[in-house]
N, C-alpha and C positions, 0 to 999 in steps of 0.2 A: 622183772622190771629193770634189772639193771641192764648200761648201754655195754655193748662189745666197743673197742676201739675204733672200728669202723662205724658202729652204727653215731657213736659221738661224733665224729666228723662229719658225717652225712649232716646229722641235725644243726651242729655251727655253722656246717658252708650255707644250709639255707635261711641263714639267717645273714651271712656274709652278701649271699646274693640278693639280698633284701626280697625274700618270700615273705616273712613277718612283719613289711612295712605296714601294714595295715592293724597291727597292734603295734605299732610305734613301740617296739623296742630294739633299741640301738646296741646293747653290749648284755654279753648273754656268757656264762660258766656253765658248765654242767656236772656237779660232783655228784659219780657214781663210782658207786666198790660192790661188792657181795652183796650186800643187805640197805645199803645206803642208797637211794638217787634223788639229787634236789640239784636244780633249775636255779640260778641268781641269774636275774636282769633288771637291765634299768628301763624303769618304762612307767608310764601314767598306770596309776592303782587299776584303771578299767580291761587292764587286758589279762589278768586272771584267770577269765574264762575263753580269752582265744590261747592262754596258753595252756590253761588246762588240755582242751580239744588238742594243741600241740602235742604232751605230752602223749595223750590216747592214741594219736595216728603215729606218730615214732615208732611208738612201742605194741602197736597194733593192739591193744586192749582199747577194752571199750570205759568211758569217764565212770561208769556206775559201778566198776568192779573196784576201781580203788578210789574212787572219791568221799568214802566214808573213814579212810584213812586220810584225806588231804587236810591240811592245814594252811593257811596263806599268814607271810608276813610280809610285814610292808617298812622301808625308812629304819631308824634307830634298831627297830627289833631285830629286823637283819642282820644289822651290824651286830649284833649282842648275840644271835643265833651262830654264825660263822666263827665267831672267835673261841666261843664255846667250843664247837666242833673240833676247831685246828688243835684247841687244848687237849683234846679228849675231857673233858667236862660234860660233853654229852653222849658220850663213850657209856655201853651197856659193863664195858668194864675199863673202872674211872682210871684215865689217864693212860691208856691203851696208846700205845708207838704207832702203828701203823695209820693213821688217818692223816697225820701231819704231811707223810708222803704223800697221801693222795689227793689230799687239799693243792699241793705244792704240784701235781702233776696234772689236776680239773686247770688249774689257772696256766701252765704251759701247753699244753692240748686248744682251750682258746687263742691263745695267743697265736697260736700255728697256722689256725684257720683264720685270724682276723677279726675272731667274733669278739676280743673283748678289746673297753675302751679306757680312757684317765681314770674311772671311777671303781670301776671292777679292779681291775690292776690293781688303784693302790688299796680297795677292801682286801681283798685275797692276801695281798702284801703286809697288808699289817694283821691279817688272821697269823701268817707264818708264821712272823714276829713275834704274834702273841706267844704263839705255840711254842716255840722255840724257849721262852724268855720263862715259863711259865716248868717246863721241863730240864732248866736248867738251872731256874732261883727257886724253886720247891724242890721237895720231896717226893712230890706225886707218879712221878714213873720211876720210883725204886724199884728193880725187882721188876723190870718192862714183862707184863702181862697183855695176852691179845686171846682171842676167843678158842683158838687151837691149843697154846698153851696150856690155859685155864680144864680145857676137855682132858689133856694130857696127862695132868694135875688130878683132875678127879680119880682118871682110872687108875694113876698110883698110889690113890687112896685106898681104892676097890682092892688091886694087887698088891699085896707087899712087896715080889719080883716082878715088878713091871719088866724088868729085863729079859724073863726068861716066858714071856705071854707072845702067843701069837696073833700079829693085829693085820686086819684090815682095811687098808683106806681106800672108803669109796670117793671118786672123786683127783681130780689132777690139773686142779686150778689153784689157785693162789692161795685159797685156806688148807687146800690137799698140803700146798707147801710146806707151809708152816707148820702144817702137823707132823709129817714125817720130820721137819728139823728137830721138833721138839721131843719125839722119840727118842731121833738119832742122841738127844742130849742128855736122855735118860737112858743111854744105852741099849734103848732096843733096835735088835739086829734082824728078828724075824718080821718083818713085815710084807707086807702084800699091797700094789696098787692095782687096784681095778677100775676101769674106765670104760665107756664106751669105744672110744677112740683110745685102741690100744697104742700107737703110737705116742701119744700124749705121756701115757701109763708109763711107757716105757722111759720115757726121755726124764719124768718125774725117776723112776726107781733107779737110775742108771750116776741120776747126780748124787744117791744118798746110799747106793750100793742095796737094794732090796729087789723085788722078783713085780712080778705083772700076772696078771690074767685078763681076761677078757671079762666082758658082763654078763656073757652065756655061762661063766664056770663061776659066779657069786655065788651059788646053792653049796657046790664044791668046796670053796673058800670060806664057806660062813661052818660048815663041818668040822672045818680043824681050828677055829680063829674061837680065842679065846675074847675080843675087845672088837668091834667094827665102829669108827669112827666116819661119819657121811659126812661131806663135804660137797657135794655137789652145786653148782647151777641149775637144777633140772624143774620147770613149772610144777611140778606134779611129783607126787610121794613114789620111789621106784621100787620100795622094799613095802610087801603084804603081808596079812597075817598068813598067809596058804603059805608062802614061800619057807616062811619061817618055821611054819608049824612041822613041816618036812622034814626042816634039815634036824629040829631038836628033836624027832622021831628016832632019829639015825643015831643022837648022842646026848641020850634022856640023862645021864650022871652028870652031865657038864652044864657047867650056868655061861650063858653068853650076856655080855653088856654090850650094849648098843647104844654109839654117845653121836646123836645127830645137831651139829651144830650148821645144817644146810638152813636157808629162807628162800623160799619155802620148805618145809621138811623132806625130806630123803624118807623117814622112815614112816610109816603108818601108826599113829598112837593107838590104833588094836591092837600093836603084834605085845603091849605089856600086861593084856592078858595073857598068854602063851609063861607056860610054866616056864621056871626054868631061865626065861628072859627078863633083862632088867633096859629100860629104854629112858635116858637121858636128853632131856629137848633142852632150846634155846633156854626156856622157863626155868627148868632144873638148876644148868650152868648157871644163872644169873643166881639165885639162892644159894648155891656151894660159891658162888665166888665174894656174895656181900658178906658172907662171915669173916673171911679176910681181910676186908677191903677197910679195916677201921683205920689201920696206920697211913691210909693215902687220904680216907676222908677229912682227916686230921686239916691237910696241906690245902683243901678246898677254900678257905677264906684267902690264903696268903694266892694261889691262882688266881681269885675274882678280884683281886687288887690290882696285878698285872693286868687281867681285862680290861677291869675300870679305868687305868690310865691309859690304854692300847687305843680304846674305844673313845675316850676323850682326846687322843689324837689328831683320828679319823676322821673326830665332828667337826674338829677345828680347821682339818685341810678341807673336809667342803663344802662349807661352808666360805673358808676362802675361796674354794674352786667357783661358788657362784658370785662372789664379791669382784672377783677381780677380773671379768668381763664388764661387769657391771661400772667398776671405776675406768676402764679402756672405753667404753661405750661414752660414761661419761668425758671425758679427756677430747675425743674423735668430735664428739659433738660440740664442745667448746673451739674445738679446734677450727673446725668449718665455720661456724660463727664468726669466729675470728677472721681468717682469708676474705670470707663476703664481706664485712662491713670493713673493713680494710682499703678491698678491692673498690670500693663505693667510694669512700674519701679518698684515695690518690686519683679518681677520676678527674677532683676539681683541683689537685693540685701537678698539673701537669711538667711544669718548673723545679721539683727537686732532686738535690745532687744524690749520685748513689749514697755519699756516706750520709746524708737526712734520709732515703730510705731505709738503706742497714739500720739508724735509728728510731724510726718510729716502727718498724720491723720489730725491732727489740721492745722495745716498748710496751707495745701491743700483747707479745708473746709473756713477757713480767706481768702485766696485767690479769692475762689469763689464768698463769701458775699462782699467782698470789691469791686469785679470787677462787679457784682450785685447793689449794692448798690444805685448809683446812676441812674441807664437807671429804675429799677424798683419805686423809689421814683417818679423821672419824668412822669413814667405813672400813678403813683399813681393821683399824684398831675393834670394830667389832665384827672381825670377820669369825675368831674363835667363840663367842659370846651365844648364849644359851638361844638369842632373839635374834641372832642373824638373820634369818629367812623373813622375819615381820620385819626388818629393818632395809633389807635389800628391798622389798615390794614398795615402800612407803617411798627411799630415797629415787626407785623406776617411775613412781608413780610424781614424785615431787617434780621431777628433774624430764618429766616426759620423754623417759630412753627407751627406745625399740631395741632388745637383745636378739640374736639369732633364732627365730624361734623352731627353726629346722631340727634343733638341737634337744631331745625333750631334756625337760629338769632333771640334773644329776643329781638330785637328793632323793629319786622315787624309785626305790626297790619295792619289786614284790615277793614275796616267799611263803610257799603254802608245804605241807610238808604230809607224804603222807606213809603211817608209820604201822605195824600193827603191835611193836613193843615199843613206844616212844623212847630210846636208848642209841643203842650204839652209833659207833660204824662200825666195827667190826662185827655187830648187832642188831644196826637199826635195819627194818626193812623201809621198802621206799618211802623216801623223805622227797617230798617235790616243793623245792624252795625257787619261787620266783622273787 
């Protein structure tokens, strides 16, 4: 599910090229990582289901394969979903560094394309904030923990010399990364990248000083490899029990661990029938890393505090953000009132000097801001107020203002999310947040 970099621009520009005018959504994010992908746009609640079908043709899956993982949020929830995220709050491991990046990099990736607008901007913008505010007045990313790490961690629990193990990393994408860093930082020197795309392999083992193979010599590799850590992108599980049961034929006194932290998996959960083999999934990881994780859950209220005022921000800018068209609409409309019935009385006074018109000019104009004055302060003043929205309608509907209505309402987020461990980012599988 997740987008490649080109597949994300593809899907912003046709959105830039107004393809999705027809679900009226105007400004559209796309955060995608490993395991994460959710959708934020702004658009009436009813297009749900034209951006679901979106979703399905992008990614060329069809809606029934993962719409029993979707979820949809809409307005406030959003905002409370996003901030969460940027925090690692909804991190499979709490308080996880890496997703703040890529919150920070979904919202510059739109911007590039055009796709996003005043409302996305400043959501994303104060998710950052959140993030930022949240990692740096807690505790919660002591000890910065991310899914590779954590894997890392386990099997130097397995090994006592982790140093002197021979490991495998399938995989030379962005979790491939972080696990060889994470080696190199517990000193292991023997390592192996294996890839499809041996160049990849290479370029990955070349920045951390380790060797390469191909995906034809994994049988070869998995013989002498004490540890194989899966990392892959790949739809479909690449390692079978047949493979495995071979290679442990060849080397029945050795125990091999197998730590797949790929979504979808890498490894086949039959091969931990296979003697000998021990096989580690996302599920596992998550249970070896909450025994840990009590000194971070601790910093979880002091986090939700930073949201709560982050989020009470945001409501207040927009709800200004619909206020104060609303008072420009009002102001325009008095204004023109003003010019016509102006224009009406100097018809019958055709005899006055410029300084009598400069004067009843002014006049006129004092009259309007005086009678102005107070209904547009009053909206002012509850632009942050819980009832903005019933107050803004009432004062359109008092005041018979026509607002742009080309524009749809920037208070209608949609966001559906679909997951099949409701957790991470470095964790979650697809999240589709409209």
């Amino acid at each position: 599910m997740a987008f490649s970099e080109e597949a994300l621009k593809a899907a912003l520009t046709r959105l830039r090229r107004g393809e999705l005018q027809q679900s009226a959504v105007s400004e559209m994010v796309i955060l995608s990582t490993c395991n994460r992908v959710e959708v934020y746009a702004v658009a009436p609640e009813y297009v749900f289901d034209a951006l679901e079908a979106f979703l399905a043709e992008t990614r060329t899956v069809s809606a029934a394969e993962f719409h029993p993982y979707l979820y949809h949020l809409a307005d406030e929830k959003v905002v409370e979903h996003l901030l969460r995220v940027a925090a690692g709050l909804d991190s499979l491991v709490l308080g996880e560094p890496q997703i703040l990046g890529q919150v920070i990099y979904a919202l510059e990736l739109a911007r590039g394309q055009n796709a996003v607008g005043p409302v996305l901007s400043r959501l994303f913008q104060s998710a950052i904030h959140a993030g930022k505010r949240v990692r740096t007045e807690t505790a919660i990313a002591n000890n910065p923990t991310s899914i590779p790490s954590v894997a890392v961690r386990l099997a130097a629990d397995i090994f006592t010399n982790l140093d002197t193990t021979q490991v495998v990393v399938l995989g030379a994408g962005e979790m491939a990364e972080l696990v060889v860093e994470a080696l190199r930082k517990r000193g292991v020197a023997n390592f192996l990248v294996v890839n499809r795309t041996l160049e990849h392999a290479r370029q990955l083992a070349t920045r951390w000083q380790g060797n390469t193979a191909t995906f034809e010599n994994l049988p070869a590799a998995l013989e002498s490899a004490d540890i194989l850590i899966a990392s892959t992108g790949a739809p479909y599980a690449l390692i079978h029990p047949p493979l495995v049961a071979r290679v442990m034929a060849n080397r029945p006194e050795r125990p091999l661990v197998m730590i797949d932290i790929a979504v979808p998996r890498d490894v086949d959960p039959g091969i931990q029938q296979i003697s000998g083999v021990s096989v580690y999934d996302m599920d596992s990881l998550q249970e070896y890393q909450s025994k840990s994780m009590i000194s971070r859950e601790l910093q979880v209220p002091y986090a939700e505090t930073i949201l709560t005022e982050e989020r009470a921000a945001f409501t207040e800018y927009l709800n200004t953000h619909e206020l104060l068209p609303l008072i420009s609409a009002l102001r325009q409309q008095a204004e023109l009132i003003r010019q016509i019935e102006l224009e009406k009385t100097l018809r019958h006074l055709p005899d006055l000097s410029p300084a009598e018109l400069k004067h009843i000019e002014g006049l006129t104009k004092a009259l309007v801001n005086k009678i102005l004055h107070a209904p547009t302060t009053r909206l002012r003043s509850e632009a942050g107020c819980e009832h903005a929205a019933e107050f803004t309608s009432v004062a359109r509907s008092l005041f018979s203002l026509q607002i742009n209505h080309n524009e749809p309402p920037p208070c209608h987020f949609a966001s559906g999310t679909c997951n099949h461990n409701h957790s991470d980012d470095s964790l979650q599988t697809p999240a589709f947040n409209l």
